[in-house]
C-alpha positions, 0 to 999 in steps of 0.5 A: 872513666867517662863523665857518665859512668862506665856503660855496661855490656853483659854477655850470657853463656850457653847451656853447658859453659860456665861463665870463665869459658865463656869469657875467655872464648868472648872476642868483644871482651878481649877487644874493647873490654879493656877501655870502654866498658864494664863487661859482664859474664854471669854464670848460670846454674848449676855449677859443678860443685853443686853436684847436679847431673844437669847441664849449666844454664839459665832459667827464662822463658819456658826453660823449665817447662809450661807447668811451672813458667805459665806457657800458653801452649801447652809442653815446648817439647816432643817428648819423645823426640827429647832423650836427655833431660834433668830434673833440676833439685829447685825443681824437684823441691817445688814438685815440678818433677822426679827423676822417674817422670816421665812424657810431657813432664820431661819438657824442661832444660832448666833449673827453677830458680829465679835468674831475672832475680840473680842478674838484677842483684848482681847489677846492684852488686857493680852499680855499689863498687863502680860508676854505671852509665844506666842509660847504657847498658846492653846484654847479649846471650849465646842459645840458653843465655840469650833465651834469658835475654827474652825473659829480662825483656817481658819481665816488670822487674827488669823493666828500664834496666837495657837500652838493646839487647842481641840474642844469638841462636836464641828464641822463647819457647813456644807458648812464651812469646812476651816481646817486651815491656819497654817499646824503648828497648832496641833488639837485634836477634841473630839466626843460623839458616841451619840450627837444628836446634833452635830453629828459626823458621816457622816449620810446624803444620796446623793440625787444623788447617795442614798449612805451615803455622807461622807462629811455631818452629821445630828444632828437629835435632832435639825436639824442642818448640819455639817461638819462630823468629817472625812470630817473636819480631812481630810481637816486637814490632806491635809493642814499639808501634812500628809498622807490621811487616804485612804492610810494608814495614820490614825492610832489607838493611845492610852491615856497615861493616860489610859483612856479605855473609849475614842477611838482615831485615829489620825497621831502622831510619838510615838502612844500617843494622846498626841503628835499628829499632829492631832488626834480624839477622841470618847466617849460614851456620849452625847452632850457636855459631855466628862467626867474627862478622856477627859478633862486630856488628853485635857491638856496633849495635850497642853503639861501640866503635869498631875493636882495638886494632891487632885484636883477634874478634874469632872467639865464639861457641862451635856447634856440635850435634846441636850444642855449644862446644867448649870455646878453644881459648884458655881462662884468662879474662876473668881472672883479675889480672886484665886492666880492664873493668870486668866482673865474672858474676858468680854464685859465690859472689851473689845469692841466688833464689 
């Protein structure tokens, strides 16, 4: 065990994967888990024992509509654009919907339940049974997990707990873009250039103006409004005291691992990804797709060496008509026989609010 205590990698499933497929689809986790890390697969909510109609997922930044997260812009979704969607029974209790409503109140992919709370009880859970190095605890998310990462980032309670996060395919809904409460916390996000579903670009036109607004994105498979990828680095920026892009303080970095395929820019003293203060990355994919290279470079970010050797890294979450489909490999890496320090953080093992 190092001196310090174990440094700490959390890893966020997708909507509609719970935390073991998720886990066993988690290249990172098979590669360097086993000697340098706790690593961290919490599961969302709900799960199928629950009996919900509804999807697993997390609840962060907007997910489970304006009305009940406070959005500054009104519903984060066409509703007729948007064909599926579940009101959740937390919501339901709290009068945020019915099974017959119907329009804007249909704008929500999420449950009501506190998930800030949930991941901070469960970091309380391992700090109780094994050493944590707390000046090194990172998080990254796939799509709806990552989107949490943003809801961990802008909320008080959270505040200090990551030293870096990486969302993938994930950005805060529109009228959700909090940025950060700690300017001393690193991000790297990671986009696909086609994700239909959570778009990065800014591709909305002012209805006032009819020129493209910079601050929204569409996903056009789905329906659902974001926050675009410069509106939610730029508010990144400000909060850090980095120099605004417009002035010339974005610039293009480049992957010390080599990888041709990812486009990044980002601000960073040496040019590398790697060290950035803050920095985005762009593949040629779709929804939830980054590839092998993406997933290295997440980790390197964090400030790990390169995985074991022999090792395979292709573990990741396929895209499907805009959603994460099941990861391919079997579930193994929760299951408590691995050596390495892991947690699989589920209900059963933590009350959730």
């Amino acid at each position: 065990m190092p001196d310090e205590g174990w440094p700490m990698v959390w890893s966020f499933h997708a909507i509609g994967v719970d935390a073991e497929r998720h886990a066993s689809a988690d290249g990172p986790l098979r590669a360097f888990g086993r000697t340098l890390a706790i690593v961290v697969h919490c599961e969302g909510w709900p799960p199928a024992a629950a009996g919900e109609d509804g999807p697993i997922g997390w609840h962060a930044a907007g997910s489970a509509g304006y009305d009940v997260d406070g959005g500054e812009d009104g519903p984060i979704c066409d509703p007729v654009k948007v064909r599926e969607w579940y009101c959740y029974e937390s919501c339901r209790v709290r009068g945020h919907c019915t099974n017959k409503t119907r329009g804007e109140g249909t704008c929500r992919y999420s449950h009501c339940l506190d998930d800030v709370a949930f991941v901070l009880e469960v970091l309380h859970h391992i700090r109780a049974r094994i050493p944590v190095d707390d000046s090194r605890i990172f998080a990254t998310g796939d799509s709806s997990g990552g989107i949490l990462l943003h809801e961990l980032a802008a909320d008080h309670r959270s505040l200090g707990v990551f030293a870096a996060i990486a969302p993938i395919c994930a950005l805060p809904s529109n009228g959700f873009n909090r940025g950060t409460l700690d300017p001393r916390t690193r991000c790297l996000q990671l986009a696909g250039t086609k994700d239909g579903f959570v778009s990065a670009a800014a591709n909305l036109k002012s209805e006032q103006s009819g020129r493209v607004d910079p601050t929204r994105s569409y996903g056009e498979n789905r329906g659902w409004f974001w926050s675009s990828m410069d509106n939610t680095t730029d508010l990144w920026a400000s909060q850090k005291g980095l120099v605004p892009r417009l002035e010339g303080g974005m610039s293009d970095l480049h992957p010390e691992l080599g990888a041709a395929e990812l486009r990044c820019r980002g601000w960073s003293a040496d040019g590398s990804v790697e060290r950035a203060e803050l920095a985005e990355c762009y593949f040629e994919e779709g929804h939830c797709f980054p590839g092998s290279h993406s997933r290295r470079l997440v980790w390197r970010f964090f400030g790990f060496e390169d995985p074991i050797a022999g090792v395979g890294l292709d573990g990741e979450c396929g895209a499907v008509d805009g959603e994460c489909a099941e990861p391919a490999y079997g579930a193994e890496a929760t299951s408590g026989r691995r050596r390495w320090p892991a947690f699989a953080g589920r209900r059963s093992d933590v009350r959730h609010s």
